[in-house]
C-alpha positions as a Markdown table, in Angstrom:
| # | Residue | x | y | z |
|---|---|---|---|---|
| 1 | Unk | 0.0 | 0.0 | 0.0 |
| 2 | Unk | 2.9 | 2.7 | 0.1 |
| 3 | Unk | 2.0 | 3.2 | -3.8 |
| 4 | Unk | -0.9 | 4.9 | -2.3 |
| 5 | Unk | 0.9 | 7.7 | -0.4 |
| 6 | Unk | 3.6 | 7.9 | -3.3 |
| 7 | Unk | 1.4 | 7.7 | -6.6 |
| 8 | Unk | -1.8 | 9.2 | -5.5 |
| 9 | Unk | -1.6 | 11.0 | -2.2 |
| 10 | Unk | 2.3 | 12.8 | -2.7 |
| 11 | Unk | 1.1 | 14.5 | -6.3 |
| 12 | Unk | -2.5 | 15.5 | -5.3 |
| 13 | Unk | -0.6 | 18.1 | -2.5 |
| 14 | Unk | 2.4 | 18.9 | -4.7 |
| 15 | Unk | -0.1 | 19.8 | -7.6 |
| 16 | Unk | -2.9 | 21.4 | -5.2 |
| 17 | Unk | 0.2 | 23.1 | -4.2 |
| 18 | Unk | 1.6 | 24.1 | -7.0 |
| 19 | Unk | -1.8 | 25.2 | -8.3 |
| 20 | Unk | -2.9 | 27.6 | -5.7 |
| 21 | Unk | 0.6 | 28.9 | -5.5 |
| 22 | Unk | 0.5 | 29.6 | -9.5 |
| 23 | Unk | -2.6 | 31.6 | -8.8 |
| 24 | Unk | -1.4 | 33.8 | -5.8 |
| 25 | Unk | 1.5 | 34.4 | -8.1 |
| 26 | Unk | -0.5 | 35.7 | -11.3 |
| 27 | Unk | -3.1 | 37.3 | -9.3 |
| 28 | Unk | -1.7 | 38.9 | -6.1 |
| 29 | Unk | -4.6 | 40.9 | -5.7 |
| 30 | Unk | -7.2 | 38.4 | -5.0 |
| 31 | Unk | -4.6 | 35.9 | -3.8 |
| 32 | Unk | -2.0 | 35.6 | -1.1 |
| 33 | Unk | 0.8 | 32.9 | -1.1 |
| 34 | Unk | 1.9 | 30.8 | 1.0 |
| 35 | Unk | 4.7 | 33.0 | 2.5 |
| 36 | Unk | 2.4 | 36.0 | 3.0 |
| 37 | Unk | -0.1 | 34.2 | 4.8 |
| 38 | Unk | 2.3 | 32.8 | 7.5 |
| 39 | Unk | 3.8 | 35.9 | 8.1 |
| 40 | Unk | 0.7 | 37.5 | 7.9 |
| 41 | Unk | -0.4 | 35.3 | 10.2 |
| 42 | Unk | 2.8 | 34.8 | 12.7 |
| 43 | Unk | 2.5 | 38.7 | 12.9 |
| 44 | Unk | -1.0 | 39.0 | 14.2 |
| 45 | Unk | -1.0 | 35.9 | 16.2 |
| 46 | Unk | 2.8 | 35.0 | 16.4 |
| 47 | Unk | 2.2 | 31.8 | 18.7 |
| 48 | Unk | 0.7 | 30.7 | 15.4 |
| 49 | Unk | 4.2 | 30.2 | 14.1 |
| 50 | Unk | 5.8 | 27.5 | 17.3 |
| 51 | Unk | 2.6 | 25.7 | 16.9 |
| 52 | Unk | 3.1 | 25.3 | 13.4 |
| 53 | Unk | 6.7 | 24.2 | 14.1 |
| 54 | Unk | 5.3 | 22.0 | 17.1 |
| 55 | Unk | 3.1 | 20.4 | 14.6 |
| 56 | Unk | 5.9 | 18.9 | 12.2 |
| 57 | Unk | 8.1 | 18.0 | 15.4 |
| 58 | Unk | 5.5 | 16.2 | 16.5 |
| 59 | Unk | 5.0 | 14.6 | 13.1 |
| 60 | Unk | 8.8 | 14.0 | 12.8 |
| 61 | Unk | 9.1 | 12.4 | 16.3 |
| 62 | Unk | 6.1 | 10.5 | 15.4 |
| 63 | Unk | 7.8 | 9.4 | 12.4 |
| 64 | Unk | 11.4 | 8.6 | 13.4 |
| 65 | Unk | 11.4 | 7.8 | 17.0 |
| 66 | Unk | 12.5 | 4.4 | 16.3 |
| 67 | Unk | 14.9 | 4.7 | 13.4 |
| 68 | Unk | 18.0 | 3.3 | 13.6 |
| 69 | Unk | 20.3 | 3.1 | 11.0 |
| 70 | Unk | 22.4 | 0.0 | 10.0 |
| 71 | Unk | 25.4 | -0.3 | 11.7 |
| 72 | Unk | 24.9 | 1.7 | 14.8 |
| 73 | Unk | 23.8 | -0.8 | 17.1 |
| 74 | Unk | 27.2 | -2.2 | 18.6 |
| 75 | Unk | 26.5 | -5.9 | 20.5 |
| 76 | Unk | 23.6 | -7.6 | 21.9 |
């Protein structure tokens, strides 16, 4: 099943992406990108910005807590 996440899932938010951000670009008057809206954002409510951080730690913690790569385990 990791064809799903790769082949469906991975280009549907790289072209959702890529599609919104291609019309913030050409129409900055009805649009905002990405970048203007966080710091938009992080300077109204600038808390916004550490839980947005605190949300992709936790994702990467989630993610790599157990990882351990070959050869690093010495022994038992």
């Amino acid at each position: 099943m990791t064809w799903l996440w790769w082949f469906v899932w991975f280009p549907l938010a790289v072209g959702s992406f890529a599609l919104i951000e291609g019309f913030a670009l050409k129409h900055p008057d009805r649009q905002w990108t990405l970048s203007r809206t966080i710091a938009t954002v992080g300077a109204r409510f600038p808390l916004s910005i550490a839980m947005l951080s605190g949300l992709f730690c936790g994702l990467l913690v989630h993610f790599y807590w157990h990882f351990c790569p070959p050869g690093t385990i010495t022994g038992g």
